[in-house]
Steps between C-alpha positions, in 0.01 A plus 500: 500500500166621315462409103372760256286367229412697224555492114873513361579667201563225271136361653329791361678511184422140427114566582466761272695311231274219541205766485634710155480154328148367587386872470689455122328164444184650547449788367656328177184219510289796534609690204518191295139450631415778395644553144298163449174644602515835288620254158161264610318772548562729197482142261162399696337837400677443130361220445161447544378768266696356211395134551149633489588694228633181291154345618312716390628554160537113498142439541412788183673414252399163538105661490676687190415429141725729330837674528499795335832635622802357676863584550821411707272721799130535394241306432153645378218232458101491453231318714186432358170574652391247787119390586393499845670168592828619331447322132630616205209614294568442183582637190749647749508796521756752653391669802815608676854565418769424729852634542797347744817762472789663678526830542578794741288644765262666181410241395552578142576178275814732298695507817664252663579468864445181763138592566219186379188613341172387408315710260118372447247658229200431451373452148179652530536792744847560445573534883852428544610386844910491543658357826859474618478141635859429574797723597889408452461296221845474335362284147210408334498265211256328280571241255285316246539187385254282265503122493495332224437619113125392453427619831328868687596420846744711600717561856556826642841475747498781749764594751520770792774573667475719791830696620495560884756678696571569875804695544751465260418131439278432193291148439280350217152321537402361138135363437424343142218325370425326182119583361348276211175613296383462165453863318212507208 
């Protein structure tokens, strides 16, 4: 009497069971994986330009010595002419106006969109250079606050608050600073 081996039925049904479910597993890990990656990658590429952006205005105003404008999303302030080294000369003197806004893809400071610009004139050539230097920004806010009565010294707050979104799922990055100078 002779054997036959071979696969049953209920064999291959529990193999390919067993198969659907790690096959499930990962393909699951992969497109959680993967949804992970895109959000990291879209916030990574948010990011950067608007910390550098808070930096940058950050390290201006506090070269600043006047505000001549500001509301809840601008800010428009003059720098005063430098020596070589960087050193106020004094009497200062204005020698470039600055502007930090939102707007829309213009550029134009009467429309509003979630655009960043930088809007630089010079006071004695009047050559205006204007730069986008952050995208997806949801808010920008200034606030000013003076200290005391008898003091000049007053503290800019700014906050940035870039939206991202990958898919249908939104997220916030907010960057702030707090900038004291004395104005004149």
């Amino acid at each position: 009497m002779t054997t036959r081996r071979g696969v049953t039925l209920p064999e291959l049904l529990i193999a390919m069971v067993i198969m659907v479910l790690i096959a499930g597993v990962v393909s699951s890990l992969y497109f959680a994986s993967l949804h992970v990656w895109r959000r990291c990658s879209s916030q990574s590429q948010a990011e950067p330009p608007a910390h550098m952006a808070t930096s940058r205005l950050t390290k201006e105003l506090k070269n600043a010595y006047q505000v001549s404008s500001m509301g809840p999303t601008y800010i428009t302030f003059l720098l005063p002419r430098t020596d070589g080294s960087g050193a106020n000369i004094l009497p200062l003197q204005t020698a470039r106006e600055v502007s930090y806004y939102l707007s829309d893809d213009t550029g134009r400071r009467d429309r509003t969109g979630s655009s960043m610009w930088r809007k630089d004139t010079d006071m004695d050539t009047g050559y205006v250079r204007q730069q986008r230097i952050a995208s997806n920004v949801q808010s920008l806010d200034f606030d000013y606050e003076t200290t005391g009565e008898n003091r000049v010294l007053a503290i800019y707050a700014l906050s940035i608050t870039v939206l991202g979104q990958e898919g249908r799922q939104t997220y916030q990055s907010q960057f702030g600073a707090h900038v004291a100078f004395r104005n004149p």
